[in-house]
VOGU-3710 file (C-alpha; in Angstrom, 3 decimals, decimal comma):
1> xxxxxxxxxx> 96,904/219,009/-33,935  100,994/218,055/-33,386  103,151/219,673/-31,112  104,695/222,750/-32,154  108,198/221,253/-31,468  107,463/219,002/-34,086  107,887/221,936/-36,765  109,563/220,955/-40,471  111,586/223,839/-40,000  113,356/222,358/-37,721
11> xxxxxxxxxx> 113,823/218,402/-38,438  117,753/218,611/-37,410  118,781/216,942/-34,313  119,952/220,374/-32,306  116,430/220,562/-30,684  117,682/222,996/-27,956  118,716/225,726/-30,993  115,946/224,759/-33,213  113,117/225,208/-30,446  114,653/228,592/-30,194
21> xxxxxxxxxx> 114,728/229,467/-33,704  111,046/228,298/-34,084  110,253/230,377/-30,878  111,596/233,579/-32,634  109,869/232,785/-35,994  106,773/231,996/-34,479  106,739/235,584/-32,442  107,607/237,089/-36,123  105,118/235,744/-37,545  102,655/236,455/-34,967
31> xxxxxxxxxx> 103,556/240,138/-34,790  103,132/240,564/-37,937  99,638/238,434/-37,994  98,385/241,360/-35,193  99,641/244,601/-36,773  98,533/243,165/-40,371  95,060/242,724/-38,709  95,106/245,825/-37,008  96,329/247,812/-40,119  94,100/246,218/-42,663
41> xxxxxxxxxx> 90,884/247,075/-40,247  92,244/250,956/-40,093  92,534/251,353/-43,672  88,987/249,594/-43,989  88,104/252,163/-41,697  89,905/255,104/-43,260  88,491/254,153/-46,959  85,070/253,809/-45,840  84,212/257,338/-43,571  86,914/260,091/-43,996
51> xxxxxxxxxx> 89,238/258,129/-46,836  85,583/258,970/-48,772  84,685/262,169/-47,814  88,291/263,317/-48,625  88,360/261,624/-52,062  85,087/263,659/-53,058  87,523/266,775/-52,746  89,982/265,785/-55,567  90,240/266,582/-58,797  88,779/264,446/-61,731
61> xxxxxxxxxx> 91,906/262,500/-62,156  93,101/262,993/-58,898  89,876/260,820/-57,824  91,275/257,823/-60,456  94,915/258,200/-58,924  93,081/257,855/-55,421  91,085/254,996/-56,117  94,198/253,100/-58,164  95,867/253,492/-54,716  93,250/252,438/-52,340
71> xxxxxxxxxx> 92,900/249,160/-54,833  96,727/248,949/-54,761  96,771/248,997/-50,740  94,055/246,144/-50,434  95,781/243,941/-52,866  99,202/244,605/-50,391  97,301/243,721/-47,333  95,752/240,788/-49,305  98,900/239,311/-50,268  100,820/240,094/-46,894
81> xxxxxxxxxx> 98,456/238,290/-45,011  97,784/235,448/-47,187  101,695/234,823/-47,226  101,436/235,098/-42,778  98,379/232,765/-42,912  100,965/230,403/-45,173  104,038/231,017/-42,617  100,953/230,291/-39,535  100,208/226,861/-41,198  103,566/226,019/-42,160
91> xxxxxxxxxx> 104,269/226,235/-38,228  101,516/224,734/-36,768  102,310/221,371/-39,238  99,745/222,004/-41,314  101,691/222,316/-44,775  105,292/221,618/-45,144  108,068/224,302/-46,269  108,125/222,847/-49,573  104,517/222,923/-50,144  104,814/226,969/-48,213
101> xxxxxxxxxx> 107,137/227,835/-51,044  105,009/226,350/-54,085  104,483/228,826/-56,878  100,826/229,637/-56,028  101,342/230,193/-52,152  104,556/232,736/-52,545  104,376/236,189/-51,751  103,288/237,978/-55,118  104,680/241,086/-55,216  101,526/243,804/-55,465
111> xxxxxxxxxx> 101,806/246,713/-58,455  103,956/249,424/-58,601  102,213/252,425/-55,918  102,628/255,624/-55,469  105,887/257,212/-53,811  106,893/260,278/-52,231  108,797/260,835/-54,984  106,173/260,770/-58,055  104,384/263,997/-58,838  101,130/262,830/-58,063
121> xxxxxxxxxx> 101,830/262,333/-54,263  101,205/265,704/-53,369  97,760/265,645/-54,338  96,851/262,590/-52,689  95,330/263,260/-48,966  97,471/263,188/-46,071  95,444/260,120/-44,749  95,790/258,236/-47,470  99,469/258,930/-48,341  99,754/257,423/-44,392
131> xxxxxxxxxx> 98,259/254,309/-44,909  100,283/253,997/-48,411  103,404/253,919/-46,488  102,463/252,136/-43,515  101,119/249,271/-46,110  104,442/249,361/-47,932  106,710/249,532/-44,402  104,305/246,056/-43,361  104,637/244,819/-46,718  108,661/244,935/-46,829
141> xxxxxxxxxx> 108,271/243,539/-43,459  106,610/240,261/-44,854  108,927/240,275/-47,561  111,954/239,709/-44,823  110,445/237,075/-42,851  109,663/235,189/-46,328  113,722/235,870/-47,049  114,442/234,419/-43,969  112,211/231,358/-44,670  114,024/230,798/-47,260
151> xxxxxxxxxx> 117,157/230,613/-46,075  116,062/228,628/-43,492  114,514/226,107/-46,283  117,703/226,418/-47,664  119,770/225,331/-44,520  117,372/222,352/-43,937  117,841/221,009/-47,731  121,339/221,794/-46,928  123,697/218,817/-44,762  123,936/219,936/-41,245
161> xxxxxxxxxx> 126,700/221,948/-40,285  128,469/223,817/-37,160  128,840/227,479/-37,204  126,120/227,690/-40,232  125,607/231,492/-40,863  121,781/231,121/-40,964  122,008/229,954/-37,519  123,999/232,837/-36,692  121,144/235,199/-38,619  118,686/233,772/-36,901
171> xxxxxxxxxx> 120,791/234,612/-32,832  121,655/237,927/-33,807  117,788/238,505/-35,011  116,953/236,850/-31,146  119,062/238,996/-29,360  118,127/242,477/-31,252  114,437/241,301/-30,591  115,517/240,290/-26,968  117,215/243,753/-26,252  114,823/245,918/-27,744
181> xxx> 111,724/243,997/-25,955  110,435/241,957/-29,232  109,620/245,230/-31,276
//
């Protein structure tokens, strides 16, 4: 196993800035590792005891709309996580960027869900309409940190330069995370 200071994110010769850029990506991705676990394990739980019992209540094709949902939020957490396993390898020098951003390791963007906003929500159960959202907020969540991968892909193809705006992304992302205690 190589040293984490070693990253390919990071091959420029600034090593005090780029240590603390991969120190801030590396917490990212690691928060988002724990609450993906976390979340995926609650809406195993919720699906399998009261997610069931409370789908047995609906309507017919309220039942369908349920279970197209509950598939829906599986293949979200499936793909989220996949995508943080990627980012996890990608910093521990086990795959490069490039090979992070190859067609069949980007983040595939799950089917359309459910909203507030569509008739049907209503008649979904509270529960369910919970872990939904919270799989979409976790979701959009992965979707920044690959944005940000990108850009940083994007500044390492790109010649080295002082006063680059990623790197000035990436500080004021530090400090927020700083100030607000890394949450």
């Amino acid at each position: 196993m190589s040293d984490d200071s070693e990253s390919p994110f990071f091959n420029r010769r600034d090593s005090e800035t780029d240590l603390s850029h991969h120190d801030l990506l590396k917490r990212l991705v690691e928060q988002l590792y724990a609450e993906g676990t976390t979340f995926a394990g609650e809406a195993r739980d919720y699906f399998d005891s009261a997610g069931q019992w409370e789908r047995q209540q609906l309507e017919p094709v309220d039942r369908i709309l349920y279970s197209s949902e509950s598939l829906k939020v599986t293949t979200r957490i499936l793909h989220m996580m996949s995508w943080i396993l990627v980012c996890k390898a990608v910093l521990k020098n086990e795959i490069t960027l490039k090979e992070a951003f190859s067609k069949e390791r980007q983040l595939r963007i799950p089917p359309k869900s459910i909203s507030e906003k569509d008739p049907g929500w209503m008649r979904i159960p509270a529960g369910a309409q919970t872990i939904i959202t919270r799989s979409h907020e976790l979701f959009e969540r992965t979707q920044r940190l690959e944005t940000l991968m990108q850009k940083l892909d994007d500044e390492i193809k790109a010649p080295a330069q002082s006063g680059n705006p990623t790197h000035s992304l990436i500080d004021d992302l530090e400090k927020r995370l700083t100030s607000s205690g890394g949450s």
